[in-house]
N, C-alpha and C positions, 0 to 999 in steps of 0.2 A: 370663822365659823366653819366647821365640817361640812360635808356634803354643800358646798357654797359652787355655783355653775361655776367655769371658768370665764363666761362669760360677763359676770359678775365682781367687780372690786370691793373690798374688807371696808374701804372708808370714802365712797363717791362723793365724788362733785357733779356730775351730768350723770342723772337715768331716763334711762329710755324703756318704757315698759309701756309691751304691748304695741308698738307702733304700725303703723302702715299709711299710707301714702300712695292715693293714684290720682289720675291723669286723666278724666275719661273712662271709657275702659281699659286705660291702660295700667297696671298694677306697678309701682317702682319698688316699694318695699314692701312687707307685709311679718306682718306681727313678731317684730324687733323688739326684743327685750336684752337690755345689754347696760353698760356702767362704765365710766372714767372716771381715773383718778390720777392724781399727780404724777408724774411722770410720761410716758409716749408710747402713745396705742398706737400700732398701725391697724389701715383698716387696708386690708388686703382682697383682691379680687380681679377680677378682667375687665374690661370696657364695657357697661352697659348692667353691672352687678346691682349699681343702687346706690355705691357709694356717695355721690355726689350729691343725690336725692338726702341723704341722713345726715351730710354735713352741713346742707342748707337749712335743713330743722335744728342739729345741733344751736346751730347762729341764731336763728332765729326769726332769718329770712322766708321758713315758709314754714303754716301750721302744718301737723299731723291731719289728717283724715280722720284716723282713729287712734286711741291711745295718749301716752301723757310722754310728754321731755319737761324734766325738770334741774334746775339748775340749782343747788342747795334746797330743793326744795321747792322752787320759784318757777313758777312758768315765764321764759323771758318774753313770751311774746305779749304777756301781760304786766310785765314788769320793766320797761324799759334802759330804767338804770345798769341792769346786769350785764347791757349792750357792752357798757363801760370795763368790764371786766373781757370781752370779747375781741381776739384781734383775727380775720380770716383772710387767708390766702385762698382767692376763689381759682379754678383752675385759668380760666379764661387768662393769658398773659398780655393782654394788652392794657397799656402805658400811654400817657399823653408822651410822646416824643421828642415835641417840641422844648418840654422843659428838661432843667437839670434836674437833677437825682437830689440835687436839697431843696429846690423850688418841690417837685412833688413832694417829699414827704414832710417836708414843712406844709405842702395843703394839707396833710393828711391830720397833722395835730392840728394845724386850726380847724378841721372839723368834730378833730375830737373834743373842741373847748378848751384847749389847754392852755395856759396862765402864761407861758413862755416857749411857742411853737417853733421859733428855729433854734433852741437850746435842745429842745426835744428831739429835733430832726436830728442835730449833730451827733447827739447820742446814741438814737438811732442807728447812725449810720458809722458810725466807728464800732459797733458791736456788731454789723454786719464787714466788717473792715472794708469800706468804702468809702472813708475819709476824705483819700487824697484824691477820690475820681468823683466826688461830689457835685464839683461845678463843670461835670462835663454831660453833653444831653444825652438823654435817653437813648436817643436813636442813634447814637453811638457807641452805646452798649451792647457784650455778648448777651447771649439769652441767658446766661450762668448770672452775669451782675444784675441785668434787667430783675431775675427771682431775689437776689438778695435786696433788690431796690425794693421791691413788694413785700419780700419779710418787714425791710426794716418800717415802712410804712404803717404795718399792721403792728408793731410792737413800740410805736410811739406812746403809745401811750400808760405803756407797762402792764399789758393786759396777765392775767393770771390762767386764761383761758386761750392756748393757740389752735386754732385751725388751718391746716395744710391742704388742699386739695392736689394731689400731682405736682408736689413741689419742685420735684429733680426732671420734669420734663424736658430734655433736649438741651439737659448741660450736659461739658465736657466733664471727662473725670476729674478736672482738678479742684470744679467749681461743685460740682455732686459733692466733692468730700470737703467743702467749706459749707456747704448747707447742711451735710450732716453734721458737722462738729459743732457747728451752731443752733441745730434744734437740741442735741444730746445737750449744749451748756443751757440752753432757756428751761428746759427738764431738770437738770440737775436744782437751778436759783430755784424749781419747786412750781414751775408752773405744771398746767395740764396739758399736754401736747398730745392732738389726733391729726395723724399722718397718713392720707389718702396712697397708697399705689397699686398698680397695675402688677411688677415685678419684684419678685421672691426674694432676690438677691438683698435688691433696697429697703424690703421691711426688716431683715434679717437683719442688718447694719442698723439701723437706727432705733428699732421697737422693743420694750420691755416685756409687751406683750402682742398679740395680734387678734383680730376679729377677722374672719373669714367670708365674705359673702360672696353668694351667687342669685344671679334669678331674683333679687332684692330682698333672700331670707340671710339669717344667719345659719353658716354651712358648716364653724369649729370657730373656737377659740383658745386660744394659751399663748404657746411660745412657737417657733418655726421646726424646733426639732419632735416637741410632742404633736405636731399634727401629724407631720411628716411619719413618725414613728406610731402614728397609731396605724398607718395606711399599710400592714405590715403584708397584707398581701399583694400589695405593689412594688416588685424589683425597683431597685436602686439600677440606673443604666450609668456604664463609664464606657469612654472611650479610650482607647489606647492607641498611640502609634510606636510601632520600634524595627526594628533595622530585619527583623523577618517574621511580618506578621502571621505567614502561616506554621511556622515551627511551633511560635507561640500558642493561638489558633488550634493546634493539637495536643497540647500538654494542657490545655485549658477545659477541652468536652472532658466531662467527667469527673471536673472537678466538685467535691462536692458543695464549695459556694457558690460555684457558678450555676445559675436556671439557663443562662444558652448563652451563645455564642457565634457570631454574624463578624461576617467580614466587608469593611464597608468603603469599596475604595482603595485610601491609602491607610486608615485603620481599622481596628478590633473594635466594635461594640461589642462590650460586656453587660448580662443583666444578672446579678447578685441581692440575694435578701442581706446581706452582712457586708456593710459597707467598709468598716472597721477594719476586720481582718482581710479580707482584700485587698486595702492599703497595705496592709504591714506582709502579708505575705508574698503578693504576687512580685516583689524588686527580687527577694531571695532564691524565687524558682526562676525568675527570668536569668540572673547570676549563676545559679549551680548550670543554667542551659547553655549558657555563653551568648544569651540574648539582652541587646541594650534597648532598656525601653527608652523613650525619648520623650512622650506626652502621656500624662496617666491626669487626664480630665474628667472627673462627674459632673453629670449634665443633670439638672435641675428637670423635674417634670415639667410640661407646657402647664401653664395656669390653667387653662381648658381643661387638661385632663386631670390636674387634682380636685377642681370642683364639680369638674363633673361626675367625679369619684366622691366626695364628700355630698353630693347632690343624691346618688341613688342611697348613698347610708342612711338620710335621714329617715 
């Protein structure tokens, strides 16, 4: 459907229309109207945006204040069956320790009622490839397997609906990039994956699309380059290091991509609206100069300052 928000998906499974949510006097979200569908939202934002607040109503664990979540239609807090479609990774990462990684998530199916709870578990756990470290305890686990011990938990029971809050908190990279290849495969099999983070990078990597919040509103939504790209009056900053910063540093003022030029240390900060050709340009003039660059880094805006940039647009 034309003029359809991007907020908005063609064929939902969870709408959120109208929402808000407080605490008191204290406001967590406030009139959220938004959509998922098959595949993996991230919901993007800083500490304290809301998101945690809208995944707990996604689940079903707290009403709305005001406004509707609907699950095909279905409100789950009135519908409990739907639970059975829900599997949630809440942030909080604490674990009985004491047990192995198949005793917990064999609790896990037997609470889910399942017909054959350590068949479940196993299955579980070899789709988080945790097989072989099954019978070993928890408190023996890095923080990286501890999170896939909690995926695999939450996905005993073949939920159709995943929720992530801060999944990749405080793994290493090897184990971030096993939890990303494993939400991307539960996405692909066709569930509905919504993926909480804090960091740009992470949604970038994992998300089909993004939900942006700040301040517990919805602040953009699409993809990480059309926000990025709508911000067009906010420079792109790279940094640069190379073997004579200030030669380069003077063949740079004046450039007509460059808006300025700082020297920072042991490198160049550059701010450019045209990220593009700055790549493809600046190795050539460094070359006809007889300057070797050595680090040519774009640095991602602080989360802070893209929503607080998307906070004054609305």
């Amino acid at each position: 459907m034309t003029g359809r928000s991007p907020a908005l998906v063609a064929h939902p499974i969870i709408e959120v229309n109208d929402v808000s949510k407080w605490f008191g006097d204290k406001v967590a979200n406030s009139k959220l109207t938004c959509s998922f569908g098959q595949g993996v939202t991230g919901l993007l934002g800083p500490n304290g945006a809301g998101k945690t607040t809208l995944l707990r109503m996604l689940a079903g664990l707290t009403q709305p204040s005001d406004g509707t979540i609907t699950i095909d239609g279905l409100d789950p807090r009135g519908h409990t069956k739907l639970f059975e479609r829900i599997g949630l990774v809440p942030e909080e990462d604490a674990v009985y320790e004491f047990l192995t990684a198949r005793q917990y998530v064999t609790y896990a199916a037997q609470l889910s009622g399942l017909s054959e709870p350590a068949q479940a578990a196993a299955d579980a756990l070899a789709t988080v490839q945790l097989a072989e470290s099954a019978d070993r305890k928890l408190g023996e686990f890095s923080k990286g397997m501890k999170q896939r011990t909690r995926v695999a938990a939450a996905i005993t029971h073949r939920p159709d609906i995943l929720i992530l809050d801060e999944p990749l908190n405080g793994t290493d990279p090897v184990q971030r990039a096993r939890l990303i290849a494993l939400i991307r495969s539960l996405a692909e099999g066709g569930a509905t994956v919504i993926v909480s983070s804090h960091v740009l990078a992470e949604v970038e990597r994992i998300a089909d699309r993004v939900l942006a919040m700040t301040n517990g509103r919805l602040a953009a939504a699409g993809n990480i380059e059309a926000i990025r790209a709508a911000m067009t009056d906010i420079p792109y900053r790279v940094r640069v290091e190379a073997d004579d910063l200030r030669a380069l540093g003077a063949l740079l003022i004046g450039h007509p991509l460059i808006t300025s030029v700082t020297i920072d240390r042991v490198e160049l900060v550059i701010e450019t609206n045209d990220l593009g050709t700055l790549g493809r340009d600046l190795p050539r003039l460094a070359i006809d100069s007889g300057i070797r660059i050595t680090r040519f880094q774009p640095e991602d805006m602080s989360l802070e300052a893209v929503f607080g940039y998307l906070e004054k647009r609305r």
